[in-house]
ZANU-933938 format. One record per residue: residue in three letters; x, y, z of N, C-alpha, C in turn. Coordinates in steps of 0.001 Angstrom, whole numbers, padded with zeros to 6 digits, always signed. Layout:
REM residues N
ALAXYZXYZXYZ;...
***
This chain:
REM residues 257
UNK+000828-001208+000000+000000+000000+000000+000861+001256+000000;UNK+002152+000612+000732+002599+002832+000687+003704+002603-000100;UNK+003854+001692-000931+004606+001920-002009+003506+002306-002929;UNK+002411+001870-003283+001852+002220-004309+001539+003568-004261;UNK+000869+003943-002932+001213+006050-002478+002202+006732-003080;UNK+003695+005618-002896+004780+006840-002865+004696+006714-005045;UNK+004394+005496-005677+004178+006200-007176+003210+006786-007043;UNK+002253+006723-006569+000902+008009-006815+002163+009747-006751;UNK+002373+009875-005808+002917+010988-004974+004465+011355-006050;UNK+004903+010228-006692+005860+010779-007296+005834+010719-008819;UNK+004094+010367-009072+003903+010830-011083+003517+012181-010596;UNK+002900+012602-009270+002530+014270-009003+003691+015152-009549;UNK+005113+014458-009215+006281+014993-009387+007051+015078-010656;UNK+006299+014501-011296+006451+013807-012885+006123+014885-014164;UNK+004638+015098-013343+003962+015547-014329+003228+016676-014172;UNK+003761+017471-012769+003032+018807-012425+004038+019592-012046;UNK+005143+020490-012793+006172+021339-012280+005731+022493-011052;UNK+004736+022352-010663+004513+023525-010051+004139+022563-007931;UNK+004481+021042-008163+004790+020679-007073+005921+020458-006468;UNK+005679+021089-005338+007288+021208-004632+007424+020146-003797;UNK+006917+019918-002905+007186+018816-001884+005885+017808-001539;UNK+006418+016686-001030+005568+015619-000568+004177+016337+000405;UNK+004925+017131+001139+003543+017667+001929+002622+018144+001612;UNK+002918+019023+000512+002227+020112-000128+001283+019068-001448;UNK+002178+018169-001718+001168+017438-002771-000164+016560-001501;UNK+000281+015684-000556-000526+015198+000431-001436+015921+000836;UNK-001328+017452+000947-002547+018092+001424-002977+019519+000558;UNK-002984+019439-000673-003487+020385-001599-003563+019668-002691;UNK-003970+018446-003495-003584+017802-004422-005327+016891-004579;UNK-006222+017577-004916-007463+016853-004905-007647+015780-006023;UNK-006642+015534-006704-006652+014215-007628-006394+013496-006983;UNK-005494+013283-006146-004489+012583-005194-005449+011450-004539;UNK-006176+012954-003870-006853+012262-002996-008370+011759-002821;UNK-008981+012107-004752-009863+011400-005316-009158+009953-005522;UNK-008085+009715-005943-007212+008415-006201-007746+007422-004786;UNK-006900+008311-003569-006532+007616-002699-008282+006622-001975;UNK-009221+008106-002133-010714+007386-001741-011469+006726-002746;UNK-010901+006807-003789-011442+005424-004963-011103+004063-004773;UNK-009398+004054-004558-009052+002749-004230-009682+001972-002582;UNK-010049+003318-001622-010912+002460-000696-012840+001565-001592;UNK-012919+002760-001796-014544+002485-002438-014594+001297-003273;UNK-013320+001146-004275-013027-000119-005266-013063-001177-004432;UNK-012355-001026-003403-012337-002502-002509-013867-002911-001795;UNK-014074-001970-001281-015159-002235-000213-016381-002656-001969;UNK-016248-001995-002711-017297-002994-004006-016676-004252-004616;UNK-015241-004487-004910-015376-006104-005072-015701-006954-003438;UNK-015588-006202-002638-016465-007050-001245-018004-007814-001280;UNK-018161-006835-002337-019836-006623-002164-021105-005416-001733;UNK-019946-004636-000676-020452-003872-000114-020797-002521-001211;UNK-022005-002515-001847-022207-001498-003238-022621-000102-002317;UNK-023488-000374-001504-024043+000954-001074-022729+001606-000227;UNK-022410+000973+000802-020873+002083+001355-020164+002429+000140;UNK-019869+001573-000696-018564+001921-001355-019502+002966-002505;UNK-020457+003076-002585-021149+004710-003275-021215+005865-002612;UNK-021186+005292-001304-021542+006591-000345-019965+006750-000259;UNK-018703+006174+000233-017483+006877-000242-017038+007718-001105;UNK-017519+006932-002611-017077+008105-003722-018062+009328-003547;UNK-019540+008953-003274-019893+010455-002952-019388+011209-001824;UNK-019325+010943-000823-018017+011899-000290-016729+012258-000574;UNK-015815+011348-001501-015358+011770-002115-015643+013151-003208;UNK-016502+012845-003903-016854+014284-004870-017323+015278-004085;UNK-017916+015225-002688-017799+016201-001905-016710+017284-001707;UNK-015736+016435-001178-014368+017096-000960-013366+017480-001936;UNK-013768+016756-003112-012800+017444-004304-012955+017105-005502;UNK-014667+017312-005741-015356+017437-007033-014668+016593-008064;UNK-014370+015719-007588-014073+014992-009285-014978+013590-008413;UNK-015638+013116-009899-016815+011469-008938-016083+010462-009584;UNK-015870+009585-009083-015261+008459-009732-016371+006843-009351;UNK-016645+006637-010234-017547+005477-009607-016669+004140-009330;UNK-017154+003466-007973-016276+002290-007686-016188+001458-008317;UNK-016609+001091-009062-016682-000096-010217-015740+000364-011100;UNK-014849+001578-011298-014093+001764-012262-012855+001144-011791;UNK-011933+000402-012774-010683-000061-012802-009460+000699-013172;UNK-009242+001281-012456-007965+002249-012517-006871+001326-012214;UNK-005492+001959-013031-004016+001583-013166-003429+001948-012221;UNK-001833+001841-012075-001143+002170-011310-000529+004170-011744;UNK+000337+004479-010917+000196+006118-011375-000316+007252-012697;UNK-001372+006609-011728-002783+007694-012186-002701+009092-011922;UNK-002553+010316-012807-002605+011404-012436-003946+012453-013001;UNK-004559+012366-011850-005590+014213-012507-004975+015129-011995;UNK-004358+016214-012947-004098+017210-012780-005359+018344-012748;UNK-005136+019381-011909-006681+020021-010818-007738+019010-010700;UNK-008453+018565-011651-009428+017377-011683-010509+018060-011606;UNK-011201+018960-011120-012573+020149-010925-013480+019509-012360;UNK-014625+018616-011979-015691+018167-012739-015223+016869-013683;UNK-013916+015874-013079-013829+015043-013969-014917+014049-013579;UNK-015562+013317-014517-016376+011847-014287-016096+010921-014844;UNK-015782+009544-014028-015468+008493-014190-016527+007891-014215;UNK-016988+006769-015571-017980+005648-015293-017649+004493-014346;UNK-018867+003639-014291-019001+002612-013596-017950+001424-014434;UNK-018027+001243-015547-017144+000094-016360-015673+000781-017231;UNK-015740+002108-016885-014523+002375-017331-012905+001244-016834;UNK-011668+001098-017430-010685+000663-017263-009685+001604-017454;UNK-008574+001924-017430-007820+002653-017099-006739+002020-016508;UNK-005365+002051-018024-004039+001506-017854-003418+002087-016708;UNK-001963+002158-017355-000941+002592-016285-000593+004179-017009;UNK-000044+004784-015933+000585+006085-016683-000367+007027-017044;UNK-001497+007429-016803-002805+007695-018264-002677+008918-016895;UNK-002797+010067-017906-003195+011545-017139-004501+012565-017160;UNK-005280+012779-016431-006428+013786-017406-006362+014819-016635;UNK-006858+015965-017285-006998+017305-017153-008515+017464-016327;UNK-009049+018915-015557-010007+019249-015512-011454+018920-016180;UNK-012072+018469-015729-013412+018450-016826-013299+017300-017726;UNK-013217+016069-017554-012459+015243-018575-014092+014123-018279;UNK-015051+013655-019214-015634+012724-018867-015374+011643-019498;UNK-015381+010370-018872-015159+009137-019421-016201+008128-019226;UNK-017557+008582-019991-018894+008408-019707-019478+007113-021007;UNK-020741+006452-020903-021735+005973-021467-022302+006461-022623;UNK-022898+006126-023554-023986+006144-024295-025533+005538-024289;UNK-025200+004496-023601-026195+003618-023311-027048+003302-021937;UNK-027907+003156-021890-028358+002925-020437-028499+001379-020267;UNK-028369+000592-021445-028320-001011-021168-027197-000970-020037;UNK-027057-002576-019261-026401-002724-018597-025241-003520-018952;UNK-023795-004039-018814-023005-004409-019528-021530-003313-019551;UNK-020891-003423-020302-020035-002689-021165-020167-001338-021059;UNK-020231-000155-021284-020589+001216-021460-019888+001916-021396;UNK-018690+002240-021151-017476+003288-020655-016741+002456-021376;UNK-015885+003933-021486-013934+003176-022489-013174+003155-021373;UNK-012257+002175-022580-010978+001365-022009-009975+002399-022221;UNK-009481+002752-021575-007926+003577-021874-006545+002874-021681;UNK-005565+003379-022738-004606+002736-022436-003571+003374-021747;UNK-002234+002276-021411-001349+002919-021137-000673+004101-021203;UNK-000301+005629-020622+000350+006071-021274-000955+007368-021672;UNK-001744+007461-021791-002939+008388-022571-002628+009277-021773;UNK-002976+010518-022810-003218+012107-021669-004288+012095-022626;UNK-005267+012644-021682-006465+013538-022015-006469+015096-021722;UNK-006992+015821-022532-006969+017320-022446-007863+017294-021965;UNK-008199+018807-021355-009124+019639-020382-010457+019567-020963;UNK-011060+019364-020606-012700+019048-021633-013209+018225-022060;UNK-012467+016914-022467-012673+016249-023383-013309+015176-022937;UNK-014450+014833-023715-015223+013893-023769-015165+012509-023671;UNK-015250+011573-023984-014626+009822-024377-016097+008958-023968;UNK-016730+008874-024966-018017+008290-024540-018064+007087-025660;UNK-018422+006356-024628-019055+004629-025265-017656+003756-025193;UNK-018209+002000-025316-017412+001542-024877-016173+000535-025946;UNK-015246+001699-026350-014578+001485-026936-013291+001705-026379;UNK-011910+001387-027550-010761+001439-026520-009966+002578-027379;UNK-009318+003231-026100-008032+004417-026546-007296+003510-026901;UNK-006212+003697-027603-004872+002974-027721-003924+003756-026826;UNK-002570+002611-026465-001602+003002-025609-000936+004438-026193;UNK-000508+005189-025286+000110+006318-025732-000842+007983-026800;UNK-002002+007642-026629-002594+008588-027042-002385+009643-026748;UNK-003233+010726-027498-003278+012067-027206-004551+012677-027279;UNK-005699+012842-026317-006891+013496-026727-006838+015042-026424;UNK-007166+015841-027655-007001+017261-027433-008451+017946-026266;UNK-007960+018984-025873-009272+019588-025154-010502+020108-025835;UNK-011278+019737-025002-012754+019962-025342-013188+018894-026674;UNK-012388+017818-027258-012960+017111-027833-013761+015950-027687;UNK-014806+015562-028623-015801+014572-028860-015270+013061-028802;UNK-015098+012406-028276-014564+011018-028711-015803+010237-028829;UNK-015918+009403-029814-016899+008272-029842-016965+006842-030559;UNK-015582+007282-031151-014982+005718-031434-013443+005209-031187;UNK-013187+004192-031311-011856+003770-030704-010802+004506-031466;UNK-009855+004914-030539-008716+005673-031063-007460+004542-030899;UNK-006186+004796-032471-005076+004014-032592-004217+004185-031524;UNK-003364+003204-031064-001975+003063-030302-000995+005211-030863;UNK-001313+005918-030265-000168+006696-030503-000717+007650-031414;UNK-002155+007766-031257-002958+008907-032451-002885+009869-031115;UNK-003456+011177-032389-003801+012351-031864-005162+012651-031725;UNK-005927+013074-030956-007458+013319-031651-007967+014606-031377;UNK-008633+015645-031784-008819+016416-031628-010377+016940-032477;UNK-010768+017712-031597-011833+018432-032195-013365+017514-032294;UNK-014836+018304-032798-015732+017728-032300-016837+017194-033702;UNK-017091+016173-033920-016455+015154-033422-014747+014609-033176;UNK-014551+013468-033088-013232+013432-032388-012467+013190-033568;UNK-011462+013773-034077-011199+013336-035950-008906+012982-035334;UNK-008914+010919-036165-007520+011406-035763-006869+011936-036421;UNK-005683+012484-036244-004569+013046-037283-003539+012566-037519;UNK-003509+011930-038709-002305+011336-039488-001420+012230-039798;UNK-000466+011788-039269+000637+012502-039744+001602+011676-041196;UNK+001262+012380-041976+001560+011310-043390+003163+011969-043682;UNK+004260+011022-044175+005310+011445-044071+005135+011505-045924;UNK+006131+012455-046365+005839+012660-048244+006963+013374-048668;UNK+007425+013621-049737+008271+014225-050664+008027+015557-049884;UNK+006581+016517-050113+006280+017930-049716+006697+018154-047841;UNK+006898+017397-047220+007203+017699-046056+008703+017568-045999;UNK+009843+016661-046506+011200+017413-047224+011157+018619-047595;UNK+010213+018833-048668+010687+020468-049178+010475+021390-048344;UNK+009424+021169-047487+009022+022428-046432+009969+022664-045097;UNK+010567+021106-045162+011618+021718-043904+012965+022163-044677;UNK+013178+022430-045684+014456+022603-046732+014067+024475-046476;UNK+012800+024422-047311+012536+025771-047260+012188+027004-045692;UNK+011970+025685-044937+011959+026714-043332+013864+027127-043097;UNK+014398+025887-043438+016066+026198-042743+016366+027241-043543;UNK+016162+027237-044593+016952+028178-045849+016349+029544-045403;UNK+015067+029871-045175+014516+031151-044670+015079+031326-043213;UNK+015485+030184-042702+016357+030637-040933+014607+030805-039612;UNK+013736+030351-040271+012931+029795-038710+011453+028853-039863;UNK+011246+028331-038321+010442+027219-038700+008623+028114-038718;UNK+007922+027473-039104+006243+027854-039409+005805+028030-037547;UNK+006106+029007-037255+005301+028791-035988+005575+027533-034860;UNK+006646+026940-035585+007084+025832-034248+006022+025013-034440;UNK+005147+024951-035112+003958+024407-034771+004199+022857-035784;UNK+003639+021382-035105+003733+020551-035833+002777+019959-036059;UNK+002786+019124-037018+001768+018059-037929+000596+017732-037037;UNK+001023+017560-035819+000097+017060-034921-000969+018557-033882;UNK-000668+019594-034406-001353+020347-034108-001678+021293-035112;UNK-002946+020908-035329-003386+021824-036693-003998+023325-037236;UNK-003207+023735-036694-003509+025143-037053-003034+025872-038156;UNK-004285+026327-038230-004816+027343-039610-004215+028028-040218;UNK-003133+028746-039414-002208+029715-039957-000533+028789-040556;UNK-000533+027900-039338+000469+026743-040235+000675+026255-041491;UNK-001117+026475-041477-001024+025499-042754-001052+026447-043737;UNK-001593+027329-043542-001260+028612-044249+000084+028941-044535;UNK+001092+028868-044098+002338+029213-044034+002888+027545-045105;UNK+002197+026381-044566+002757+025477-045187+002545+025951-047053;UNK+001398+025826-047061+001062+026230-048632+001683+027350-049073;UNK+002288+028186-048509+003517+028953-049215+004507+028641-048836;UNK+004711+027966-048535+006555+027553-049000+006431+026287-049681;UNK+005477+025506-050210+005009+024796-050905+005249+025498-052478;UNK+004702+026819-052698+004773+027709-053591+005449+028269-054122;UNK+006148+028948-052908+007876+029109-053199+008843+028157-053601;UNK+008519+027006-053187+009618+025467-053548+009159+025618-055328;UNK+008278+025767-055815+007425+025189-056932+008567+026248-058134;UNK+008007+027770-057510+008957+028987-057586+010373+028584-057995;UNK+010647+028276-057272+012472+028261-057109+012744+027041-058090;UNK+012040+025706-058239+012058+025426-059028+012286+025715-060676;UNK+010922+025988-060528+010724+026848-061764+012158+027574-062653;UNK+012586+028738-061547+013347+029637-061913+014317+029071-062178;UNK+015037+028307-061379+016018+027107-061694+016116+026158-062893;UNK+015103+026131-063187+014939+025225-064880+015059+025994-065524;UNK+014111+027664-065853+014782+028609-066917+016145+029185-066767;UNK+016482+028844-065761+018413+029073-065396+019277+028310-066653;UNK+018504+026569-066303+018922+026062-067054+019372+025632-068282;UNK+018038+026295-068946+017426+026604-069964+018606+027670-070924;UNK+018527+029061-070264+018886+030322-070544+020446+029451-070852;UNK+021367+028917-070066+022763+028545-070201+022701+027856-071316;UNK+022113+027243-071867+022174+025868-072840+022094+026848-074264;UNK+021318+027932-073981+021354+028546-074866+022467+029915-075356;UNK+023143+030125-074016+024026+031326-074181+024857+030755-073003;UNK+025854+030081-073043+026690+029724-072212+027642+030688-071499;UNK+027356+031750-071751+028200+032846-071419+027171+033224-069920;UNK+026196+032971-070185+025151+032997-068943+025508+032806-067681;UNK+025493+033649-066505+025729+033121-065156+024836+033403-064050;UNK+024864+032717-063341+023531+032913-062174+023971+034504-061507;UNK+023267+035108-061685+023048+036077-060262+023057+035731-058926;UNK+023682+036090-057474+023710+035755-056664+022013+036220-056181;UNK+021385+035960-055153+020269+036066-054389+021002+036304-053215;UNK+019478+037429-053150+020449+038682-051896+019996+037170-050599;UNK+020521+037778-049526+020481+036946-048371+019382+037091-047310;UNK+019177+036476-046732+017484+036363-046269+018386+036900-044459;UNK+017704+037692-044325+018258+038621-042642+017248+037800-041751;UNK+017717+037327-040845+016810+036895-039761+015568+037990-039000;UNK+016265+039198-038809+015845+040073-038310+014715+040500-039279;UNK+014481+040020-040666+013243+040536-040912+011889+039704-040516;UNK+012250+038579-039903+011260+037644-039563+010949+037787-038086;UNK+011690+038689-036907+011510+039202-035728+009798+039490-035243;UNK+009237+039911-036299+007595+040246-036449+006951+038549-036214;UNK+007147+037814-036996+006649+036173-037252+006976+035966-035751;UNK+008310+035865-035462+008596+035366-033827+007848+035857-032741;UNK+007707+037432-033023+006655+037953-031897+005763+037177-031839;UNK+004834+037321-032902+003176+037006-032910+003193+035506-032720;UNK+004395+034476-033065+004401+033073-032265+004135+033181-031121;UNK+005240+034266-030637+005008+033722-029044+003896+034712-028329;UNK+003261+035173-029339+001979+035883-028460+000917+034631-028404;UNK+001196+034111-029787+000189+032661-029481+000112+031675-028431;UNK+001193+031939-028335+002028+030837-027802+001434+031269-025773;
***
């Protein structure tokens, strides 16, 4: 038992920079100690005992608003970070390692009895909001973005995001060479931002240097062209790309940011 505390107490340390010490996680840490009164309530229900071990977790959500129903099968270092309105079903499962945010439900569709809550795997973070309904399985190592829809089984190591829950392939191709050719050569990258987070302006930025590659191309073949025909022909140098004119792009990153 107080080994399994001291991993509870030291994924706190893992995965929340803003905990300093054992004490301070033991007595300000309301995931902790939704954890710690689940694993009583879990026991006292494979006993048998259904009504105490309900009236636990409801005192539990008393004291630190996240409900976890005893019938759920939780892993070994389990972390909710704040936790404020997470819900756990009755048949949910829940690997090892798996983290959720604020507001996170891991709820039903159905009122039959049986099955109804997802399986999560090893390794999953869930974002702040996010949904996960019916009884299907996360794969190990996921990523669910905040405030998204889940409602069917997600792959070993996907991303999911948005409502409904859509995953994102990250497809490797010829055009994702050229775009990191053309970020180094300009001296900064699209917003830092990657494949796995899809934003609008990225991709915006992707489709022009997509354009520019096409460009430079281009110009490069009538280079070619022009010599074959007047060999006396020589490239012009191209003025040099100043970092400092891209100082504007860096701001407004990190205003996003």
């Amino acid at each position: 038992m107080f080994e399994q505390l001291r991993e509870d107490i030291n994924s706190v340390f893992h995965r929340d920079p803003a905990a300093r010490n054992t004490f301070e996680v033991l007595t300000n840490y309301p995931g902790l100690h939704a954890l710690l009164f689940h694993r009583f309530a879990h026991w006292l229900w494979k006993l048998g005992l259904k009504w105490l071990a309900r009236t636990v977790s409801t005192l539990a959500r008393w004291f630190t608003g996240i409900e976890i129903h005893p019938g759920a099968t939780i892993g070994r270092r389990f972390f909710i970070d704040h936790g404020m309105g997470v819900v756990i079903g009755e048949t949910t499962v829940i690997g090892d390692d798996v983290t959720l945010y604020q507001g996170v439900t891991l709820g039903g569709t159905s009122w039959n009895k049986g099955k109804r809550h997802p399986t999560i795997g090893d390794g999953v973070v869930v974002g702040a909001g996010a949904k996960i309904l019916g009884p299907f399985e996360v794969g190990a190592g996921a990523k669910i973005g905040s405030n998204s829809v889940v409602t069917k089984a997600v792959p070993e190591g996907a991303t999911v995001v948005g409502i409904p829950g859509r995953v994102i392939v990250k497809r490797k191709s010829e055009d994702d060479v050229r775009r990191k050719e053309m970020e180094e050569r300009m001296g900064f990258d699209a917003y830092g931002v990657t494949e796995e987070m899809p934003d609008p302006v990225a991709r915006a930025m992707r489709a022009l240097l997509d354009h520019m590659h096409a460009v430079d191309d281009r110009i490069e073949n009538m280079c070619k062209a022009i010599r074959k025909v007047n060999s006396e022909y020589q490239n012009g140098e191209l003025p040099p790309l100043d970092e400092e004119d891209f100082d504007c792009v860096r701001d407004d990153t990190d205003t996003r940011g």
